[in-house]
N, C-alpha and C positions, 0 to 999 in steps of 0.2 A: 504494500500500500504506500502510495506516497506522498509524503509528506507537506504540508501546506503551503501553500505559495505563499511567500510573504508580504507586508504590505509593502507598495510601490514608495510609499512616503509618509512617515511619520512627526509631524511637528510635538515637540516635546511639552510639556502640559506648564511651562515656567512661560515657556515662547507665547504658547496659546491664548492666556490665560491674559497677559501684556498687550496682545494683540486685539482681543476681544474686549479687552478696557480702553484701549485707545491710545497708549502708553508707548515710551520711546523703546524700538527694538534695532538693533541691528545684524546682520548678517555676516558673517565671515567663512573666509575660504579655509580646505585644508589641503589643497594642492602645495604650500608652502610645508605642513605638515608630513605631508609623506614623501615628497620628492625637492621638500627644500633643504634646510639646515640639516646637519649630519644629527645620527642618534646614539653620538656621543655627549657626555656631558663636555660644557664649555664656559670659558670667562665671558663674564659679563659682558658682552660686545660693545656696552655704550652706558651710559649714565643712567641708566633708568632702574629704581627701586628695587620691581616687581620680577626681576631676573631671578631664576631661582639658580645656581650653578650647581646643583646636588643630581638636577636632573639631565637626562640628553639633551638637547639643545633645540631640537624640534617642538619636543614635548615644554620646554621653558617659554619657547616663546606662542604656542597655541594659549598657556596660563597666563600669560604676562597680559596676550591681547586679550584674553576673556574678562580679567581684571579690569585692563585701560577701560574697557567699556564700561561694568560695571561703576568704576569711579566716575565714571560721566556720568551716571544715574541712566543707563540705557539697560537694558537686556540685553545679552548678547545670543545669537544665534547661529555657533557655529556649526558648518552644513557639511556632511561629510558620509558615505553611503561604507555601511555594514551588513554583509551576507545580502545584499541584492534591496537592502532599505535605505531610501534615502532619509537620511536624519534630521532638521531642521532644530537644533539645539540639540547639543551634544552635551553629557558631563564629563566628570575626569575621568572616573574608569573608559570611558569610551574614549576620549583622544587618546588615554594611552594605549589604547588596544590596536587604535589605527596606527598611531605613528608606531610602532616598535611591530609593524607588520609590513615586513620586505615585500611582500607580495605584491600588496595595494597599488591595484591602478591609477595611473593618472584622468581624469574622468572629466572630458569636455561635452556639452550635450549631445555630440553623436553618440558618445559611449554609454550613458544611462542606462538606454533600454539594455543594451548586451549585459551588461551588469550587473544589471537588475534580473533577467533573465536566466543568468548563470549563477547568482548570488555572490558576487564578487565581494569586494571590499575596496574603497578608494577614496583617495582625496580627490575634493572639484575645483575646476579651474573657477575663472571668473566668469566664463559662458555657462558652465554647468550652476555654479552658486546661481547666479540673475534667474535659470529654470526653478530654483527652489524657493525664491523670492516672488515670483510668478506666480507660483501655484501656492504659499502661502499667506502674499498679502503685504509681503514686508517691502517699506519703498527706499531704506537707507543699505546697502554693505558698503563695506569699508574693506581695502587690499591694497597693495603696494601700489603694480604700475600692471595697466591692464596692456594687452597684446594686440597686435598691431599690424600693419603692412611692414613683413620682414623687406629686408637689403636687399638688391639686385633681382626686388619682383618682377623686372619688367622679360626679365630671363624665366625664372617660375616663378608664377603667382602662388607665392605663399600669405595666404592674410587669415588671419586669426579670428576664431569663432565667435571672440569679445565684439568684435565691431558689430555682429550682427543680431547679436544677444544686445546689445546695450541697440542698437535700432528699434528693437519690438517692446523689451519691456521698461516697464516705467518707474524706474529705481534711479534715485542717486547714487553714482557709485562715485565713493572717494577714494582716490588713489593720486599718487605722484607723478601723473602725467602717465607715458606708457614707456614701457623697457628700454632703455639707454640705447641696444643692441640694434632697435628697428629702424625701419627708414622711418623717421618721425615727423619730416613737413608732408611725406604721401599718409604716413598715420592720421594728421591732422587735417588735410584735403579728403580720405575718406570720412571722416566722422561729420564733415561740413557736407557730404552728398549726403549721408544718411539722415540728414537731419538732426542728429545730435549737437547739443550743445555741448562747449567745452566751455566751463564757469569758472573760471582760476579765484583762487579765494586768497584774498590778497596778495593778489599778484597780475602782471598784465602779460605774463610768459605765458608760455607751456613748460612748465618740470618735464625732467629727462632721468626720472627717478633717482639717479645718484647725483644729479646737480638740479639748480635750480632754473635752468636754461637763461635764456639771453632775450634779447629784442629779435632776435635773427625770426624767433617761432614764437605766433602770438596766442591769445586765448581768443572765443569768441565775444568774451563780454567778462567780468569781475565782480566780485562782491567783498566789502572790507571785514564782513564775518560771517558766523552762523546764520544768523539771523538775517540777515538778505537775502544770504544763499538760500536759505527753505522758501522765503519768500520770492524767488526768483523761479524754482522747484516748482511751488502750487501753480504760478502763472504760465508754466511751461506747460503744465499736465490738460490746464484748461481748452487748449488748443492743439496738444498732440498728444500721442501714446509715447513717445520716445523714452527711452533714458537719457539721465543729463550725467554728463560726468565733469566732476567737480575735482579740479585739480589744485592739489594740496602741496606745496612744495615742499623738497627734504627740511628738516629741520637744518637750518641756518651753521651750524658745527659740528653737525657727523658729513653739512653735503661735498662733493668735490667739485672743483675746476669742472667746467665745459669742455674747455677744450685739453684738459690732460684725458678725460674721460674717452670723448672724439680719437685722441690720438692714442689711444691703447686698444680700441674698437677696430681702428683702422688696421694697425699692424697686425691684432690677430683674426681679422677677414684673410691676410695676403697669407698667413700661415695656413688658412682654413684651406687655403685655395691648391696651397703649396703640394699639402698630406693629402687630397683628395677627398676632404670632408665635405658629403653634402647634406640635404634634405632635413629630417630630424633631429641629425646629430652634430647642426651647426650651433644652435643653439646653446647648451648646455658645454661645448667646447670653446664659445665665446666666452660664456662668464666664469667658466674655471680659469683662464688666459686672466683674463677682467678682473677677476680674484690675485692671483697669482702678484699681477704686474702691480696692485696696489699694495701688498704686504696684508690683504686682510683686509682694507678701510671700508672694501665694499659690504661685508657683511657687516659690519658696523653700522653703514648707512642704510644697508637694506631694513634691519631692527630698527634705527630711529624711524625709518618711513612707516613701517609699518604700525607701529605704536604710535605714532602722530596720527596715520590716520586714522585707528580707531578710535582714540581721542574726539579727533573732530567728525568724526561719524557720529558719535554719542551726542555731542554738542546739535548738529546738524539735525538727528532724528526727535530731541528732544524738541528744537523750535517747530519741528512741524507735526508733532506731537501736542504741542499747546495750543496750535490755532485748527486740531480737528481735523 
Protein backbone atom coordinates (compact mmCIF):
# COMPACT_ATOMS: atom_id res chain seq x y z
CA UNK A 1 0.00 0.00 0.00
CA UNK A 2 1.34 3.40 -0.43
CA UNK A 3 1.94 5.75 1.40
CA UNK A 4 0.23 9.40 1.36
CA UNK A 5 1.02 11.87 -0.86
CA UNK A 6 2.09 14.66 0.84
CA UNK A 7 0.83 18.13 1.09
CA UNK A 8 2.17 20.29 -1.81
CA UNK A 9 2.58 23.26 0.77
CA UNK A 10 2.30 23.90 4.08
CA UNK A 11 2.25 27.56 5.79
CA UNK A 12 3.25 27.16 9.31
CA UNK A 13 0.59 28.12 11.85
CA UNK A 14 3.14 31.26 13.41
CA UNK A 15 3.01 32.47 9.49
CA UNK A 16 -0.68 31.95 9.21
CA UNK A 17 -1.94 33.07 12.14
CA UNK A 18 0.26 36.83 11.21
CA UNK A 19 -1.10 36.76 8.16
CA UNK A 20 -4.67 36.25 8.80
CA UNK A 21 -4.34 39.32 11.42
CA UNK A 22 -2.96 41.41 9.03
CA UNK A 23 0.45 41.80 10.64
CA UNK A 24 4.12 42.21 9.22
CA UNK A 25 5.42 38.81 7.68
CA UNK A 26 8.27 38.22 5.77
CA UNK A 27 9.80 35.71 3.40
CA UNK A 28 13.11 34.20 3.07
CA UNK A 29 15.11 32.00 0.86
CA UNK A 30 17.01 28.91 1.67
CA UNK A 31 18.97 28.53 -1.54
CA UNK A 32 21.72 30.52 0.54
CA UNK A 33 21.09 27.61 3.16
CA UNK A 34 22.00 24.70 1.21
CA UNK A 35 24.11 25.75 -1.40
CA UNK A 36 25.57 28.88 0.01
CA UNK A 37 28.00 29.21 3.03
CA UNK A 38 29.83 26.10 3.97
CA UNK A 39 28.42 23.64 6.87
CA UNK A 40 31.26 24.32 8.80
CA UNK A 41 31.37 26.39 11.64
CA UNK A 42 32.84 29.82 11.03
CA UNK A 43 34.06 33.49 12.51
CA UNK A 44 31.93 35.90 12.62
CA UNK A 45 32.19 37.28 9.10
CA UNK A 46 31.20 40.95 10.19
CA UNK A 47 29.95 42.89 13.15
CA UNK A 48 26.68 41.63 13.69
CA UNK A 49 25.53 40.26 17.33
CA UNK A 50 23.37 37.48 16.37
CA UNK A 51 26.26 35.36 14.69
CA UNK A 52 26.35 32.24 16.53
CA UNK A 53 30.14 30.61 15.60
CA UNK A 54 29.36 27.34 17.62
CA UNK A 55 27.31 26.57 14.72
CA UNK A 56 28.12 25.77 10.79
CA UNK A 57 27.94 28.67 9.03
CA UNK A 58 24.96 28.20 6.85
CA UNK A 59 22.97 27.20 9.64
CA UNK A 60 24.22 30.74 11.80
CA UNK A 61 23.37 32.63 9.22
CA UNK A 62 19.42 31.19 8.35
CA UNK A 63 19.32 32.04 12.62
CA UNK A 64 20.97 35.38 12.45
CA UNK A 65 18.23 36.37 9.40
CA UNK A 66 15.32 34.61 11.21
CA UNK A 67 16.36 36.85 14.38
CA UNK A 68 17.03 40.30 12.17
CA UNK A 69 13.42 39.84 11.22
CA UNK A 70 12.01 39.13 14.33
CA UNK A 71 13.87 42.26 15.93
CA UNK A 72 12.03 44.38 13.29
CA UNK A 73 8.97 43.09 14.80
CA UNK A 74 8.20 41.09 11.58
CA UNK A 75 7.53 37.37 11.30
CA UNK A 76 9.72 35.67 9.56
CA UNK A 77 8.85 33.02 6.95
CA UNK A 78 11.57 31.06 5.84
CA UNK A 79 10.56 28.84 2.77
CA UNK A 80 12.29 25.82 2.07
CA UNK A 81 10.78 22.30 0.72
CA UNK A 82 11.18 18.84 2.94
CA UNK A 83 10.26 15.24 1.55
CA UNK A 84 8.32 16.93 -1.41
CA UNK A 85 6.59 19.85 1.16
CA UNK A 86 6.93 23.09 0.50
CA UNK A 87 7.29 24.86 3.94
CA UNK A 88 6.29 28.42 4.30
CA UNK A 89 7.89 29.13 8.00
CA UNK A 90 10.38 26.85 8.87
CA UNK A 91 11.62 26.31 12.77
CA UNK A 92 15.04 25.36 13.99
CA UNK A 93 14.80 21.77 13.87
CA UNK A 94 13.85 22.01 10.22
CA UNK A 95 16.63 24.58 8.94
CA UNK A 96 18.80 22.29 10.51
CA UNK A 97 17.63 19.38 8.88
CA UNK A 98 17.81 21.13 5.53
CA UNK A 99 21.12 22.69 5.78
CA UNK A 100 23.27 19.64 7.18
CA UNK A 101 21.59 17.74 4.02
CA UNK A 102 24.13 17.25 1.20
CA UNK A 103 21.50 16.10 -0.96
CA UNK A 104 19.17 19.17 -1.15
CA UNK A 105 18.38 20.49 -4.32
CA UNK A 106 18.68 23.68 -5.49
CA UNK A 107 14.95 24.47 -6.23
CA UNK A 108 13.86 27.28 -8.93
CA UNK A 109 10.03 27.17 -9.97
CA UNK A 110 10.64 24.78 -12.63
CA UNK A 111 12.00 22.24 -10.19
CA UNK A 112 8.96 22.39 -7.46
CA UNK A 113 6.80 20.14 -9.08
CA UNK A 114 9.70 17.35 -9.60
CA UNK A 115 10.27 17.67 -6.02
CA UNK A 116 7.41 17.71 -4.93
CA UNK A 117 6.62 14.64 -6.95
CA UNK A 118 9.76 12.71 -5.95
CA UNK A 119 9.77 14.12 -2.25
CA UNK A 120 12.97 15.77 -2.44
CA UNK A 121 14.33 18.03 -0.17
CA UNK A 122 15.78 21.65 -1.18
CA UNK A 123 16.50 25.13 -0.64
CA UNK A 124 14.43 27.81 -3.02
CA UNK A 125 15.82 30.28 -5.02
CA UNK A 126 14.24 33.65 -5.35
CA UNK A 127 11.97 32.57 -8.31
CA UNK A 128 10.96 29.43 -6.31
CA UNK A 129 10.54 31.79 -2.78
CA UNK A 130 8.18 34.76 -4.94
CA UNK A 131 5.99 30.93 -5.84
CA UNK A 132 5.41 30.48 -2.03
CA UNK A 133 4.72 34.03 -1.56
CA UNK A 134 2.14 33.63 -4.31
CA UNK A 135 0.40 31.03 -3.10
CA UNK A 136 0.46 32.33 0.51
CA UNK A 137 -0.22 35.88 0.47
CA UNK A 138 2.99 37.33 1.73
CA UNK A 139 3.81 40.78 -0.21
CA UNK A 140 7.46 41.42 1.41
CA UNK A 141 10.83 38.74 1.02
CA UNK A 142 13.97 39.84 1.63
CA UNK A 143 17.41 38.10 -0.02
CA UNK A 144 20.64 39.27 -1.10
CA UNK A 145 20.97 40.06 -4.92
CA UNK A 146 18.36 38.43 -7.17
CA UNK A 147 19.50 36.83 -10.67
CA UNK A 148 19.71 38.30 -13.73
CA UNK A 149 20.78 38.50 -17.47
CA UNK A 150 24.01 36.58 -17.01
CA UNK A 151 27.53 37.89 -19.38
CA UNK A 152 27.85 37.31 -22.87
CA UNK A 153 23.88 36.46 -23.33
CA UNK A 154 23.97 37.64 -26.59
CA UNK A 155 26.07 34.27 -27.29
CA UNK A 156 23.60 32.12 -24.92
CA UNK A 157 20.63 33.50 -23.49
CA UNK A 158 21.00 32.73 -20.05
CA UNK A 159 18.41 34.90 -17.89
CA UNK A 160 17.27 33.97 -14.66
CA UNK A 161 13.84 32.70 -13.57
CA UNK A 162 14.00 35.82 -10.91
CA UNK A 163 13.16 38.27 -13.77
CA UNK A 164 10.05 36.44 -14.40
CA UNK A 165 8.88 35.53 -11.12
CA UNK A 166 9.31 39.19 -9.81
CA UNK A 167 7.12 40.01 -13.46
CA UNK A 168 3.89 38.12 -12.24
CA UNK A 169 4.00 38.34 -8.69
CA UNK A 170 3.26 41.13 -6.48
CA UNK A 171 5.81 41.02 -3.71
CA UNK A 172 8.53 43.44 -2.67
CA UNK A 173 11.53 41.96 -2.88
CA UNK A 174 14.51 43.51 -1.13
CA UNK A 175 17.76 42.75 -2.10
CA UNK A 176 21.04 44.47 -3.01
CA UNK A 177 20.43 45.09 -6.41
CA UNK A 178 21.27 41.69 -8.56
CA UNK A 179 24.72 39.50 -8.49
CA UNK A 180 27.86 41.59 -9.13
CA UNK A 181 28.73 38.50 -11.63
CA UNK A 182 25.62 39.53 -14.35
CA UNK A 183 25.57 41.74 -17.10
CA UNK A 184 23.79 44.40 -14.80
CA UNK A 185 22.73 47.54 -17.31
CA UNK A 186 20.96 44.27 -19.77
CA UNK A 187 19.72 43.00 -15.92
CA UNK A 188 18.37 46.57 -15.57
CA UNK A 189 16.83 47.05 -19.38
CA UNK A 190 15.02 43.73 -18.66
CA UNK A 191 13.26 44.44 -15.52
CA UNK A 192 12.40 48.09 -17.24
CA UNK A 193 10.55 45.63 -20.26
CA UNK A 194 8.96 43.65 -17.66
CA UNK A 195 7.41 46.22 -16.05
CA UNK A 196 9.02 46.01 -12.99
CA UNK A 197 10.10 48.76 -10.96
CA UNK A 198 13.54 49.13 -9.47
CA UNK A 199 12.88 51.44 -6.03
CA UNK A 200 16.42 52.07 -4.63
CA UNK A 201 15.80 53.02 -1.17
CA UNK A 202 18.00 55.77 -0.41
CA UNK A 203 19.98 55.69 -3.18
CA UNK A 204 19.80 56.94 -6.94
CA UNK A 205 22.14 53.73 -8.07
CA UNK A 206 21.45 50.39 -8.62
CA UNK A 207 23.66 48.10 -5.95
CA UNK A 208 25.85 45.50 -7.47
CA UNK A 209 25.53 43.45 -4.34
CA UNK A 210 29.12 43.64 -3.04
CA UNK A 211 29.37 47.57 -3.88
CA UNK A 212 27.09 50.05 -3.92
CA UNK A 213 27.34 50.86 -7.61
CA UNK A 214 27.84 54.27 -9.39
CA UNK A 215 25.98 56.87 -11.53
CA UNK A 216 27.14 54.72 -14.41
CA UNK A 217 23.44 52.36 -13.44
CA UNK A 218 20.50 54.06 -12.29
CA UNK A 219 17.28 53.18 -10.37
CA UNK A 220 13.88 53.68 -11.76
CA UNK A 221 12.71 56.05 -9.17
CA UNK A 222 13.80 56.36 -4.97
CA UNK A 223 12.50 56.52 -1.66
CA UNK A 224 14.42 58.07 1.49
CA UNK A 225 12.88 55.10 3.72
CA UNK A 226 10.60 52.46 4.61
CA UNK A 227 7.80 54.32 4.79
CA UNK A 228 7.69 55.78 1.18
CA UNK A 229 8.80 52.70 -0.19
CA UNK A 230 5.42 50.75 1.14
CA UNK A 231 3.89 53.72 0.19
CA UNK A 232 5.36 53.61 -3.22
CA UNK A 233 4.46 49.51 -3.19
CA UNK A 234 0.43 50.17 -2.42
CA UNK A 235 0.49 52.63 -5.46
CA UNK A 236 2.23 50.29 -7.76
CA UNK A 237 -0.09 47.28 -6.86
CA UNK A 238 -3.17 49.65 -7.66
CA UNK A 239 -2.22 49.67 -11.25
CA UNK A 240 -0.34 46.53 -11.94
CA UNK A 241 0.31 42.91 -10.65
CA UNK A 242 4.06 43.27 -10.87
CA UNK A 243 6.60 42.85 -8.32
CA UNK A 244 8.80 45.89 -7.36
CA UNK A 245 12.11 45.35 -6.40
CA UNK A 246 13.58 47.46 -3.83
CA UNK A 247 17.13 47.99 -3.99
CA UNK A 248 19.00 48.14 -0.79
CA UNK A 249 22.51 48.99 -0.83
CA UNK A 250 25.50 46.83 0.88
CA UNK A 251 25.98 48.30 4.07
CA UNK A 252 28.21 51.21 3.64
CA UNK A 253 31.62 49.09 5.55
CA UNK A 254 31.42 45.54 4.63
CA UNK A 255 30.74 47.10 0.69
CA UNK A 256 33.80 47.05 -1.92
CA UNK A 257 35.00 49.27 -4.74
CA UNK A 258 33.07 49.00 -8.04
CA UNK A 259 35.49 48.82 -9.92
CA UNK A 260 38.13 46.58 -7.90
CA UNK A 261 34.91 44.22 -7.94
CA UNK A 262 34.56 44.95 -12.19
CA UNK A 263 38.10 44.03 -12.37
CA UNK A 264 38.24 40.74 -10.43
CA UNK A 265 34.90 39.79 -12.42
CA UNK A 266 36.66 40.51 -15.48
CA UNK A 267 39.98 38.48 -15.02
CA UNK A 268 38.05 35.59 -13.90
CA UNK A 269 35.48 35.40 -17.19
CA UNK A 270 39.10 35.23 -19.22
CA UNK A 271 40.10 32.32 -16.86
CA UNK A 272 36.59 30.90 -17.34
CA UNK A 273 37.11 31.02 -20.97
CA UNK A 274 40.74 29.83 -20.80
CA UNK A 275 39.65 26.14 -18.80
CA UNK A 276 36.64 25.72 -20.82
CA UNK A 277 34.05 26.50 -18.20
CA UNK A 278 30.76 26.91 -19.56
CA UNK A 279 26.87 26.97 -18.86
CA UNK A 280 26.11 26.16 -15.12
CA UNK A 281 29.37 25.89 -13.90
CA UNK A 282 30.28 29.57 -14.68
CA UNK A 283 28.75 30.76 -12.02
CA UNK A 284 29.75 29.28 -8.99
CA UNK A 285 33.51 29.23 -10.58
CA UNK A 286 33.19 33.14 -10.77
CA UNK A 287 32.40 33.65 -7.08
CA UNK A 288 34.83 31.09 -5.72
CA UNK A 289 37.68 33.24 -8.05
CA UNK A 290 35.58 36.55 -6.59
CA UNK A 291 36.01 34.98 -3.01
CA UNK A 292 39.57 34.00 -3.45
CA UNK A 293 40.99 37.33 -5.16
CA UNK A 294 39.32 39.33 -2.14
CA UNK A 295 40.80 37.31 0.89
CA UNK A 296 37.25 36.44 2.10
CA UNK A 297 35.68 40.23 2.14
CA UNK A 298 33.04 38.85 -0.12
CA UNK A 299 31.51 36.68 2.30
CA UNK A 300 31.65 39.22 4.78
CA UNK A 301 29.69 41.57 2.49
CA UNK A 302 27.42 38.82 1.33
CA UNK A 303 26.38 38.48 5.60
CA UNK A 304 26.10 42.23 5.87
CA UNK A 305 23.75 42.36 2.70
CA UNK A 306 21.84 39.89 3.68
CA UNK A 307 21.14 40.90 7.34
CA UNK A 308 20.55 44.56 6.07
CA UNK A 309 18.19 43.33 4.05
CA UNK A 310 16.08 41.46 6.22
CA UNK A 311 16.25 44.39 8.43
CA UNK A 312 14.78 46.56 6.13
CA UNK A 313 12.22 43.92 4.86
CA UNK A 314 10.95 43.89 8.48
CA UNK A 315 10.82 47.76 8.40
CA UNK A 316 9.36 47.70 4.81
CA UNK A 317 6.53 44.89 5.76
CA UNK A 318 5.62 46.48 8.92
CA UNK A 319 4.77 50.07 7.19
CA UNK A 320 2.58 48.29 4.83
CA UNK A 321 1.26 46.28 7.46
CA UNK A 322 -0.05 49.56 9.32
CA UNK A 323 -1.91 51.15 6.45
CA UNK A 324 -3.96 47.47 5.78
Amino acid sequence: MRSATPAPIVIAPEVAEALAEGRAVVALETAVLTHGLPRQPMKRPCELAGWDESLPANLALSVLLDLSVRTGGAVPATVGMLDGTLHVGMDRAQLERLGHDTAARKLSTRDLGAAAAQRASGGTTVAATLAACEASGIRVFATGGIGGVHRHWTDRPDISADLAALARVPVAVISAGAKSILDLPATVEALDALGVPVLGLGTHHFPRFFSRGDSSLGVSCSAKDAREAAAICRAHWQFTGTGVLVANPPPERWALPTDEVESMIAAAMLEAVREGIRGAAVTPFLLDRVQRATGGRTVAANVAVLESNARTGAALARELAAAG
